[in-house]
N, C-alpha and C positions, 0 to 999 in steps of 0.2 A: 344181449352181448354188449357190453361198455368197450368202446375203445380208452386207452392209454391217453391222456393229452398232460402236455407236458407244460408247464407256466413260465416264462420269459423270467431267466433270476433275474433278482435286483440290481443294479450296482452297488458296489464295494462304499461302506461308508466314506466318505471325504471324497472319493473318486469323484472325477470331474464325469457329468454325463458323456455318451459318446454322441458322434455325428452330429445334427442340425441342433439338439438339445443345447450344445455349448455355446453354439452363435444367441440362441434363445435367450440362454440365461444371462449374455453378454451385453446383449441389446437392451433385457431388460433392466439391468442394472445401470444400463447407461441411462437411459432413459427416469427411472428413478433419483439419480446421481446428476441429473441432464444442471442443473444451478450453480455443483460444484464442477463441473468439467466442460462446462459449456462455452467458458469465457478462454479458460485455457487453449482449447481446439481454435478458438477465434482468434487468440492472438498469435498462437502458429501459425495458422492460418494468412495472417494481415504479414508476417515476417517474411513468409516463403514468396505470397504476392510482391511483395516492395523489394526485395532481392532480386525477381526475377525482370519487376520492371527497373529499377534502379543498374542491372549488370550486376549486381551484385557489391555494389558502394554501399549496399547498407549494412554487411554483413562485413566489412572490411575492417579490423583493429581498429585505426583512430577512430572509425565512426562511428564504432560500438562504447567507446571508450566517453566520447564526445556526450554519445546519447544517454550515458549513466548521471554523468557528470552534468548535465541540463537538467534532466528533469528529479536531481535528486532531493531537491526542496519542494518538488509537487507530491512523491512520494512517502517525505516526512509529513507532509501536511494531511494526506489522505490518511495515514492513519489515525491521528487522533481524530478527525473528519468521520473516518467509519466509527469507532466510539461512539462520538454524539449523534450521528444517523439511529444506531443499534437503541441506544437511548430514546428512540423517539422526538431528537431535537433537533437542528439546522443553527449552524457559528457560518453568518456571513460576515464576520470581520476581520479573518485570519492577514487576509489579503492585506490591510492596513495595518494590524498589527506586525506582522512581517516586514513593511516599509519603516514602521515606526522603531522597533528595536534597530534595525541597522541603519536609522537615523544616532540613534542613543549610544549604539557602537563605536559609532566615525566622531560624535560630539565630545564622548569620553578619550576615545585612544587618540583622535590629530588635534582637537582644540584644547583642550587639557592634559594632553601628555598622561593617562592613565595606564599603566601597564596591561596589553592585551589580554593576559589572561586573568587578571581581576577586572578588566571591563565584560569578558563573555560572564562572569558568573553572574556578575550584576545585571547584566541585559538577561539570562535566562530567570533572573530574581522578578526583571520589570515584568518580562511575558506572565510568570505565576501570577504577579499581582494585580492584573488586565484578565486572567481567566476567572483568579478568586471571585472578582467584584460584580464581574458579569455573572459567573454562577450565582453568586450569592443573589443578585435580582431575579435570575431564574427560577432557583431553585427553594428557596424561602419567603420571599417576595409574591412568587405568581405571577411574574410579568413574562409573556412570551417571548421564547427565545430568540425569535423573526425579528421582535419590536426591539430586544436589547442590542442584539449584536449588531441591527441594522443601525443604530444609532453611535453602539461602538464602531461599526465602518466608518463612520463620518469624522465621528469624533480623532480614532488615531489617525485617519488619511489627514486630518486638520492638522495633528500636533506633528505629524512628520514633516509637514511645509513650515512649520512655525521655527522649529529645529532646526533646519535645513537653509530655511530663508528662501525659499526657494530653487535653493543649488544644491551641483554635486559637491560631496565634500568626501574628500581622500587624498592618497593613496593610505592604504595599511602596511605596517610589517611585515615581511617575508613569513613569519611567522602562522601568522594570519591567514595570509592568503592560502595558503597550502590547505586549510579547512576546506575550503571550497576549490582550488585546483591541483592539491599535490596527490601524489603515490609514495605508496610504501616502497623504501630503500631496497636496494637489490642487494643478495649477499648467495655463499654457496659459488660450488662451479660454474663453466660458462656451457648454459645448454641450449643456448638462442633461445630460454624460455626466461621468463622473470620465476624465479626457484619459488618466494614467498609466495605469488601467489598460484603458483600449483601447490604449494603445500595446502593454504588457505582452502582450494577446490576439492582433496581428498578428505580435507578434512568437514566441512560441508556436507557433501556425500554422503560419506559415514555418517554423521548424523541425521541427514537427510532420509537415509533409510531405515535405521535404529529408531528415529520417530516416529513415522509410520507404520512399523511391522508393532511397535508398542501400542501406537493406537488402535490397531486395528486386534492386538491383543485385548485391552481393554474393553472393546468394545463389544467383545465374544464374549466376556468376564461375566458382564451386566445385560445378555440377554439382548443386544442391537443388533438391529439389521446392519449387516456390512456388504459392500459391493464383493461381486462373483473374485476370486482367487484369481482368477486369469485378469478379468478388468482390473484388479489390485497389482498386479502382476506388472501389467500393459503403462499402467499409470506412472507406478515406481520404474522403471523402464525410460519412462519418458522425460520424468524429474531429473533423472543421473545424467540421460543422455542432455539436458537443457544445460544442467550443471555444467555437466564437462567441456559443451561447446563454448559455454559461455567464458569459461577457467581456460582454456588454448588462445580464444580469441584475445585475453585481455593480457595473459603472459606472454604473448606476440607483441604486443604493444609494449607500454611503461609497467605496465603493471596494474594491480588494481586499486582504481581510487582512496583515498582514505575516508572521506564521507560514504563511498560502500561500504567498507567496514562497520563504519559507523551504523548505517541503514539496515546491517544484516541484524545487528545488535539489538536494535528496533525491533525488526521484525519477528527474531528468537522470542524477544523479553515480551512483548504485548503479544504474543501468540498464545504463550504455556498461559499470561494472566486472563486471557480472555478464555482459555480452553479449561483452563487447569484451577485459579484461584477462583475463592468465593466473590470478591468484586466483580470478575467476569462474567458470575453466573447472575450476578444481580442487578449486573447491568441491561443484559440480556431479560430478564423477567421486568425489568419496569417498563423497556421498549415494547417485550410482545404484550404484557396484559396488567398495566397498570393499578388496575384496582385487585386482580389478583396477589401480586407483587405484595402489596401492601395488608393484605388480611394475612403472607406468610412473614410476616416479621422483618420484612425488606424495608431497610430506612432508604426511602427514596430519595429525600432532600440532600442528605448526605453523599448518595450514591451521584445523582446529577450536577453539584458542585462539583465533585470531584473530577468527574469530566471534564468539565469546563477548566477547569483549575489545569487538568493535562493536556488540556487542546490551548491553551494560554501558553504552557513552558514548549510544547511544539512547535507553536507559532511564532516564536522566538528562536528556536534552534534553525527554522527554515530562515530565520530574516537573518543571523549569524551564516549561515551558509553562504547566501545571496548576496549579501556584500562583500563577503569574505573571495566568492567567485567574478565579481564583477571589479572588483579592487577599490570599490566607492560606494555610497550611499549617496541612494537619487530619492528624491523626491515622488517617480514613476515609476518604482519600486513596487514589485507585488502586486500591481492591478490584474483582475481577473485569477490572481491566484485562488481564492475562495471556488470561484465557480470549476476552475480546475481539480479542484480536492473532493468537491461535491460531482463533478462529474466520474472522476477514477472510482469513487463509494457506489455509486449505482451501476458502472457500468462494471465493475468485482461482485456485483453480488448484493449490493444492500435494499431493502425493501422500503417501501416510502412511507409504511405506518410502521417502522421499529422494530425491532428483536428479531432480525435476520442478516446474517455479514461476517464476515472475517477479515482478519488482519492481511490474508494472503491473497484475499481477493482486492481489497484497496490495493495492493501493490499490484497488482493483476491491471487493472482497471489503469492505475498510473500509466501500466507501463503500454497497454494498449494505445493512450493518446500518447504518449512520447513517440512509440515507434511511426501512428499516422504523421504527428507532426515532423518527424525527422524525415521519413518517405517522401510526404510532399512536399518540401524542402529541396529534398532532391533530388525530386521530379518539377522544380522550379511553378510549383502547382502557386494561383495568387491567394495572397492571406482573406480577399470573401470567398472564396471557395473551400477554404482550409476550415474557416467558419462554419461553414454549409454542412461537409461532412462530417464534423466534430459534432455539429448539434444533429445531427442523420444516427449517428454512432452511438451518442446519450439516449435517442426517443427510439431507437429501437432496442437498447439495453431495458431500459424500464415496461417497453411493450411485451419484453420476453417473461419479464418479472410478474407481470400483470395475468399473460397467459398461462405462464408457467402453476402461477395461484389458483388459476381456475381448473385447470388439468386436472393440479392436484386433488383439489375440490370433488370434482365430480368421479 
């Protein structure tokens, strides 16, 4: 006699498993994913902490407004900074160059009366020709890029004293100034909100998510693994909900900065080249495996110049900022900005042997020290202490990067 036994159907294709299965596969995708959502979780994380010891001053319009408008030359800088990371290379002379352009700014627009906006193009002309030169020792030469840029640190922090004589030299034109501290004009009804940039935030959004759902199209296209529809879900969820906080908070205010604009622009533009053009992808191939790289037809030399050459006109748009925001060119201009660019790069994501990192992790990373330093600030915390956790913050970002490699490993 057989009894009847009957077999548990399957689920429905696409169908999400039911019960503990969904947490499973949720966990496990996190956990897969754990590089790209790791640092995100931490900088919510460090926000909701600093809010809640702050009262909530960190989270308050002008201070959000403030903390854009501070670290938004740390944040140009990180990206070309992730670049040459991705590359396999380290530019420690961002920091002197960025002094040295908005020396060259103040020399041209208040000692020679040059009209502002043909002295920015010429100052982002000097930055190319400070990246050119150095790349070209890099990159055709053979000379390490530790050796070259450490001696370009020396070198521009020298010609900005030389420039400068030692002093501050300003004011600039209203004109000017607004690069580094104005907002977009308000126009539209009166909604107690700044209109522009709630339009700016929906429109954001909407691409924000159109991005996404296309990449993770793509991604299905060619056969990639993609994170679980729910943690896809959860993520995009969290993006819109960051957006939109962030788009009330600043239309409560003046509005949102015009170097944000400019920053978002950045971040669009070296996103799609790093994700989407051939440069990106061959940037990425000489940092992970160099001699690979180059048996597939990858001109290296050309590909590491070019770097350079874009972390040059960077490094010039941050030192246009920085003077622009402080309404003068100092001579103590940009110290420690290099080490700041290089810390936002590893604590976003980037690996310390090359060909790992994104554009949206540098700004990640940026904006994790911007928020400690704004917190401690006002939590009246002293600047060796602020030290202390900043380098706490670095060595356990790269411990995570170190484990994370090994995980995967085994």
């Amino acid at each position: 006699m057989s009894a009847d036994v009957t077999a548990p159907a399957p689920p429905e294709r696409g169908g999400p498993p039911a019960g503990p299965g969904v947490l499973r596969l949720m966990l496990d995708g996190l956990r897969r994913n754990m590089r790209q959502y790791g640092m995100v979780i931490a900088l919510g994380l460090i926000v909701v902490l600093f809010a809640v010891w702050t009262d909530g001053d960190l989270l308050l319009p002008r201070n959000v407004s403030n903390l854009v408008l501070q670290n938004s030359y740390i944040l140009v800088l990180a990206i070309g900074m992730m670049l040459v990371i991705i590359s396999g290379h380290i530019d420690l002379s961002v920091g002197s160059l960025t002094a040295f352009v908005g020396a060259f700014l103040a020399v041209l627009n208040v000692r020679h009366d040059v009209p502002w906006p043909l002295a920015l193009v010429l100052c982002l002309l000097v930055g190319a020709a400070a990246g050119a030169v150095q790349g070209y020792l890099i990159a055709y030469l053979g000379i390490p890029s530790f050796i070259v840029t450490l001696a370009g640190m020396l070198l521009f922090r020298g010609l900005t004293e030389i420039l400068l004589k030692g002093q501050t030299l300003g004011p600039f034109p209203d004109g000017l100034q607004k690069i580094g501290n104005g907002f977009l004009p308000a126009f539209g009804p009166d909604t107690d909100y700044h209109n522009p940039t709630l339009l700016l935030g929906l429109v954001l959004i909407a691409a924000v998510v159109w991005q996404e759902v296309q990449g993770r199209r793509r991604q299905r296209e060619f056969a990639l693994q993609v994170p679980p529809l729910r943690l896809f879900a959860l993520k995009l969820a969290a993006l819109v909900a960051a957006i939109l906080a962030l788009t009330l908070l600043l239309a409560s205010y003046k509005g949102a900065p015009i170097i944000l604009i400019a920053l978002g622009a950045l971040v669009v533009g070296y996103g799609y080249l790093m994700r989407n053009a051939v440069f990106g992808r061959h940037v990425y191939a000489i940092g992970g495996n160099l001699p690979a790289a180059k048996l597939s037809g990858v001109k290296d030399k050309k590909v590491t110049f070019l770097v350079f050459l874009n972390m040059g006109v960077l490094a010039a748009l941050a030192g246009l900022v920085v003077a622009a925001r402080l309404n003068a060119a100092s001579p103590k201009a940009g110290v420690n900005f290099e080490l700041e660019a290089i810390a936002s790069s590893f604590i976003g994501g980037a690996s310390m042997s090359g060909g790992v990192g994104t554009v949206l992790g540098a700004i990640i990373g940026g904006l994790v020290l911007g928020v400690l330093n704004n917190g401690m600030n006002l939590l009246s915390v002293g600047t060796d202490w602020q030290q202390v956790i900043k380098g706490l913050a670095l060595l356990l970002a790269v411990g995570f990067d170190v484990w994370n490699k090994r995980r995967s490993g085994a």
